[in-house]
N, C-alpha and C positions, 0 to 999 in steps of 0.2 A: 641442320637446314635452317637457314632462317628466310624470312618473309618482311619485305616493306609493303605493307599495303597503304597505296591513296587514298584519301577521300575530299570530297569538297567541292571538285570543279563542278563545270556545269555553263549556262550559256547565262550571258551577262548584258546590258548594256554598256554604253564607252560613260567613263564617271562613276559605276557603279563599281561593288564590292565585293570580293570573295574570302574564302579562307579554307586554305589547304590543312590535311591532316595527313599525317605520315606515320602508323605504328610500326614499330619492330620486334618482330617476336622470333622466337625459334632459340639455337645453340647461339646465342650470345655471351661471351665471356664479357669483352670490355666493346661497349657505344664508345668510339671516337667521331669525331667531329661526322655533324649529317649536313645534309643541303639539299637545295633544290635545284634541278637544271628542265630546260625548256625546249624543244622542237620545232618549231613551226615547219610545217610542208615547204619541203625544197631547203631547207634549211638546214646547218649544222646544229648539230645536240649544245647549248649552251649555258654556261653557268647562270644562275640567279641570285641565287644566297647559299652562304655557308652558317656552320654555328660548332664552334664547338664544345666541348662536355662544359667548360668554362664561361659560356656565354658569352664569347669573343666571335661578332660577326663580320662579314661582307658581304656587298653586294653589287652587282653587278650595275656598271652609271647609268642602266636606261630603266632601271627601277627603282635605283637610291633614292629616297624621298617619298617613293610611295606606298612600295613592298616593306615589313618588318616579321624577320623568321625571327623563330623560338623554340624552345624547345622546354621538356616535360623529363628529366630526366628520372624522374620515378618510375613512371611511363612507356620511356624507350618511344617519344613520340616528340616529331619534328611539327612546328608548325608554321604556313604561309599566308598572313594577312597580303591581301591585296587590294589596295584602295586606288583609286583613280584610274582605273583599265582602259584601257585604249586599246582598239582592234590591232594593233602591233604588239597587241598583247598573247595575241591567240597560239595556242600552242599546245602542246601533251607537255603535261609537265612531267619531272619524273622526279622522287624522293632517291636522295641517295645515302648509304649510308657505312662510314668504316668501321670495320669490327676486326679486332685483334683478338689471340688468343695466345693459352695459355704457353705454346711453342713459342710464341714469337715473332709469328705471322702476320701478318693483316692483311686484307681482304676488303673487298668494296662490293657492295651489292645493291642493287637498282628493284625500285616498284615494277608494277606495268605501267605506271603511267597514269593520268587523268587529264582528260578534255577540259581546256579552258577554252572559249571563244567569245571574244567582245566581238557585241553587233552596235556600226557607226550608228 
């Protein structure tokens, strides 16, 4: 069983600051690459940043520049700076994260989530 738990959101001003935290724990053989993706109500579930075990990121153009994920691989722990939020910012964000195993498998498994919400 494993477990991505959120932490960090919260409700913000537009220009202000956050940072997301994502541990993973549970039957972990191998952390491949983690990321964060976003919701906004009415909206499709959408990518944000990626990262993987390598430190090789992306991110998605309407955060480039402002957002910088990371990660902890010690840890098992992804992380989301987000600087310059704007209420198009708002959204459940969700940690993702692949994990492979010793078969051969892999497997993707999601947070619940955590509330972001920029107020103009």
């Amino acid at each position: 069983q494993v477990q991505l738990v959120e932490s960090g959101g919260g409700l913000v001003q537009a220009g202000g600051s956050l940072r997301l935290s994502c541990a993973a724990s549970g039957s972990i053989f191998r952390l491949n690459a983690m990321g964060w993706y976003r919701q906004a109500p009415g909206k499709q579930r959408e990518l944000v940043a990626t990262i993987t075990t390598g430190g090789s990121t992306n991110y998605a153009d309407s955060v480039k520049g402002r957002y910088t994920v990371s990660r902890d691989n010690a840890k098992n722990t992804v992380y989301l700076e987000m600087n310059s939020l704007k209420p198009e910012d708002t959204a459940v964000y969700y940690c993702n994260a692949r994990i492979s195993y010793p078969s051969g498998r892999g497997y993707d498994y999601w947070g619940q989530g955590t509330q972001v919400t920029v107020s103009s």
